[in-house]
Structures are given as structure tokens and as C-alpha cells.
N, C-alpha and C positions, 0 to 999 in steps of 0.2 A: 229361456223365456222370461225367466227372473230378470235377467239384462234389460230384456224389450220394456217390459211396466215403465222401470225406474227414469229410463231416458225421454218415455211420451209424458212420465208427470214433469222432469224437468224442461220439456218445450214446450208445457202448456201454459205456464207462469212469462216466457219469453215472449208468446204470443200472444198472449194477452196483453203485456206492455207493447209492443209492436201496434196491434189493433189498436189501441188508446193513442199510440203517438199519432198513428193514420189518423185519427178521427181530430184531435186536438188542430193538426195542420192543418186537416180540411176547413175546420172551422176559422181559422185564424184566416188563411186564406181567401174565404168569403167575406168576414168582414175587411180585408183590405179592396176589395172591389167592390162592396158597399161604399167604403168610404172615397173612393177614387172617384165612383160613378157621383155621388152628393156632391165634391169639390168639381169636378169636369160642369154639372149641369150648372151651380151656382155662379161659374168664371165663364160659363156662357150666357146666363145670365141679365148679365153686366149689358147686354150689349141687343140683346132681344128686351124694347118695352112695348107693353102693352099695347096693340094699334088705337085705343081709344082714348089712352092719355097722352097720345102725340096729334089728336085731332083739336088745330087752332078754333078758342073760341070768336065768334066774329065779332067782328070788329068794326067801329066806324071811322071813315076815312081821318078824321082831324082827330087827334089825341092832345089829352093836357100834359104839362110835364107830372104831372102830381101822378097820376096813373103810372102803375109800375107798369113795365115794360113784359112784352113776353119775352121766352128764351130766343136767343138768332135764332137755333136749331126750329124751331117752330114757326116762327118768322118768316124767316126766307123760303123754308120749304112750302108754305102755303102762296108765294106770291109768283108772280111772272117774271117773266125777265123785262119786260116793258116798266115793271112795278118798282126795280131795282135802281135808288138813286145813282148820286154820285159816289164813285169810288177813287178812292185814296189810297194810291198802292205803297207798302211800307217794302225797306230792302229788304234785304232776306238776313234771318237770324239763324247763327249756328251757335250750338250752346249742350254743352254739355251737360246730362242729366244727373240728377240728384240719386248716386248709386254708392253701394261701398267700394266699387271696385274704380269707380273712375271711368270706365271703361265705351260706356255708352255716349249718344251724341244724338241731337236731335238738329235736325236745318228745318225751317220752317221762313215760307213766303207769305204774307199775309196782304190784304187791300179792308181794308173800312171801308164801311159804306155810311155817308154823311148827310144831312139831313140839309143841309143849304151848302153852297158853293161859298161863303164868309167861313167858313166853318177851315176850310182847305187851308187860308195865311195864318192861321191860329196854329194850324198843324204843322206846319211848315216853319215858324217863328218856336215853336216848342217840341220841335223834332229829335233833338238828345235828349231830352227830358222820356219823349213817349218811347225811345228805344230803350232806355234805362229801366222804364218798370216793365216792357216786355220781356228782356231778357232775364231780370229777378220773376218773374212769373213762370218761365219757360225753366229758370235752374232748378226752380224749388220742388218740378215736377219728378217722378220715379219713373221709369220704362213700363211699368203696369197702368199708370195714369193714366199718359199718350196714345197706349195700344190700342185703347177699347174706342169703339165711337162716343161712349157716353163720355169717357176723358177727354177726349176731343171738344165735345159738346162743354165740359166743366171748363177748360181751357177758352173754349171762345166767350163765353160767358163771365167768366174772372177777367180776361184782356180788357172785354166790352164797358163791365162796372167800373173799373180801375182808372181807365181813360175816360171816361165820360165822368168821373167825380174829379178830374182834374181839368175839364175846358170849361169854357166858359160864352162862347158866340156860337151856341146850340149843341147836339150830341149825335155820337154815333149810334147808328140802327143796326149794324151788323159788321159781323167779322167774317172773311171770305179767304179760308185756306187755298194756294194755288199752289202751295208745292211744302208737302209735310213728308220729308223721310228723316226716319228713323235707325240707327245701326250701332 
């Protein structure tokens, strides 16, 4: 019987650290799905905005150049396709993204949409020049950029500023992806 004591008080000190390590691991474990669940919603985020700050405010048909511009994204999404000037289709860019590995690659087909037809021989007369700052736009991007709609959105909005602070017989209204993959 003297046996039996000595062996239950040495598995009570074992069990104790046992329960403790249970409990430590549960807890660690929880906050790592705390913190999964905060990065997961915030990297969605990204991509869900509010439906009332994407509602264009109206607008009257004749704009000054002095009046900043809305985003394309907001732009085009509120207009017709009747509403939709002229487009200016550019070739297709493939361009490797800005990664440590190298690895990645982005093809993208884009058209501008142009506010006079004078507008088209200017584009046409400075055609290496406008593929030259697309492609340093499109390198300077990461794979996280690209992915989300709002990079997308950043991306059409940087092309749009870029090129229209370099013409000069009117400006582009919009940028018009027609073929964006990614791999």
C-alpha cells in the first residue's frame, strides 16, 4: 500500500504539467486563428468597397480641364456604352512583375478611350514613348498589386495620370483592360 501513495503523488506533479501544456497549446492555437481570421478579412478587404463610395457624383455633360478628373473605375462604370468615346487600342504588354523570385509575369491588352479623334496622331506619332512608361508602370508593380480589383483600379488610374500629363491635343478618359492574365 506504501508503494500505491508514493506512485499517485509522483503522477500528480506529471499531470499537472501535462494539463498546463493542454491548456498553453489551446490557447496559442486560438490566437493563431484569431490572427488568420483578421489577415484573411483584411486581404479581402482590399477588394470589397463600400457600395456608397463607389456611387459617381453627377456630373454635368461639359467639364473644364481645371476639374480633377474622377477615377476610370467610377467613370466608366456609371456610363453607357453609347457614352463611350473613341478607343485607342494599344498592343499587348507582357512584362514581368516586380518579385524576388523573378518568377512571375503579367500580359495585359489595354485601349484608351480618347476625348477627340486629333487626339489618335499624337498617339500614334508618340507610340514608343506611351509603351515605354506603360511597361515601367506595369514592372514596378508586385503580384499582390495586380490581383485585387482595387490594384487593377490603381494601375488604370497611374497608366491614365502618366499619359495624359505627357499629351498635349486633349486627354485620355479611360483605360479599358481587354485581356489581363497573370501567372
Amino acid at each position: 500500500m506504501a508503494e500505491e501513495d508514493s506512485t499517485t503523488e509522483k503522477s500528480a506533479p506529471t499531470e499537472k504539467k501535462s494539463n498546463m501544456l493542454m491548456i498553453i497549446i489551446i490557447v496559442v492555437l486560438i490566437f493563431i486563428i484569431i490572427g488568420g481570421a483578421v489577415v484573411a478579412l483584411l486581404l479581402m478587404g482590399d477588394d470589397d468597397e463600400n457600395v456608397a463610395m463607389n456611387q459617381p457624383a453627377p456630373q454635368s455633360n461639359e467639364r473644364s480641364m481645371s476639374q480633377p478628373r474622377k477615377s476610370s473605375g467610377n467613370y466608366s462604370n456609371s456610363r453607357k456604352l453609347n457614352d463611350i468615346g473613341i478607343l485607342y487600342p494599344l498592343d499587348t504588354f507582357t512584362v514581368n512583375l516586380n518579385s524576388g523570385s523573378g518568377r512571375s509575369y503579367l500580359k495585359v491588352t489595354l485601349s484608351l478611350e480618347l476625348e477627340g479623334e486629333e487626339l489618335s496622331i499624337e498617339l500614334d506619332n508618340k507610340a514608343p514613348v506611351l509603351r515605354d512608361r506603360v511597361i515601367r508602370i506595369l514592372t514596378s508593380k508586385s503580384l499582390e498589386e495586380v490581383s485585387s480589383k482595387k490594384g487593377k483600379q490603381k494601375i488604370s488610374d497611374q497608366i491614365m495620370d502618366t499619359l495624359n500629363a505627357m499629351i498635349s491635343d486633349g486627354r485620355i478618359k479611360g483605360i479599358y483592360f481587354t485581356e489581363f492574365v497573370i501567372q
